[in-house]
C-alpha atoms as one frame of an Amber mdcrd trajectory, in Angstrom:
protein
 110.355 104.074  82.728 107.927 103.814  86.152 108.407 106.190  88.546 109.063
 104.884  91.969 110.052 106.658  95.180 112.516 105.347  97.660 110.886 103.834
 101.049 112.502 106.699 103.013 110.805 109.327 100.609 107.405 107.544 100.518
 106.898 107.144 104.011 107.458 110.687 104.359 105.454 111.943 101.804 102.364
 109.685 103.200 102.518 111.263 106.534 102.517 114.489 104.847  99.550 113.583
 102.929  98.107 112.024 105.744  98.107 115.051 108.230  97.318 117.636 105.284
  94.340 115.419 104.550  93.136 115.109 108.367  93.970 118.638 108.841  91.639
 119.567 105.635  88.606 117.388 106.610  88.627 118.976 110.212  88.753 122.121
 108.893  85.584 121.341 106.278  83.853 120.040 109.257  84.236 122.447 111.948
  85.012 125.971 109.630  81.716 128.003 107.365  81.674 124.873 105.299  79.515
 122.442 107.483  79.564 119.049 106.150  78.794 116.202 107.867  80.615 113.267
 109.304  79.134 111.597 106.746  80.759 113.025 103.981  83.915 113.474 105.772
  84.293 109.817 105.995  83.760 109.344 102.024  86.339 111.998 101.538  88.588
 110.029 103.988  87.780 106.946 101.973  88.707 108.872  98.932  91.772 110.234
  99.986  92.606 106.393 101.400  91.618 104.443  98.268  94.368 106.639  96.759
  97.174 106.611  98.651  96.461 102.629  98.193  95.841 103.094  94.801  99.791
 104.369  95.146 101.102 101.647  96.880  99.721  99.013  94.819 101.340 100.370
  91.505 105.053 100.520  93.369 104.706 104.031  93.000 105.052 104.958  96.430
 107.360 102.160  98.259 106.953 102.261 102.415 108.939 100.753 104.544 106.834
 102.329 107.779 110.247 103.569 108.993 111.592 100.048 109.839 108.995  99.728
 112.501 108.132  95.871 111.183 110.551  93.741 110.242 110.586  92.008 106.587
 109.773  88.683 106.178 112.721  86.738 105.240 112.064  85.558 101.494 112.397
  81.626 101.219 114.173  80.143  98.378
């Protein structure tokens, strides 16, 4: 059985992860931790390539709240 998430679920659970990850990296950068830009962008690749990673195995199904409309599938 493969799990997959309904488009409604998805896109809200990758705006979630989304803000929690861009809320994380600004934190490393500007809090005690002191990384650079640098490495905030390979974490933000990271965090990208996975949420892809997601997508491309129908695991997570978006629909980008209906902003763009399907293409019609020709038969």
């Amino acid at each position: 059985m493969k799990l997959s998430l309904s488009p409604l679920l998805s896109d809200i659970l990758i705006s979630i992860y989304v803000v929690v990850t861009l809320f994380l990296r600004i934190q490393f950068e500007y809090n005690n931790y002191a990384i650079s830009a640098g490495y905030s962008l390979v974490i933000g690749l990271c965090c990208v390539a996975f949420l892809w990673s997601l997508i491309k195995l129908k695991v997570l199904n978006p629909n980008w709240f209906g902003l763009f409309n399907p293409k019609p599938k020709k038969s």
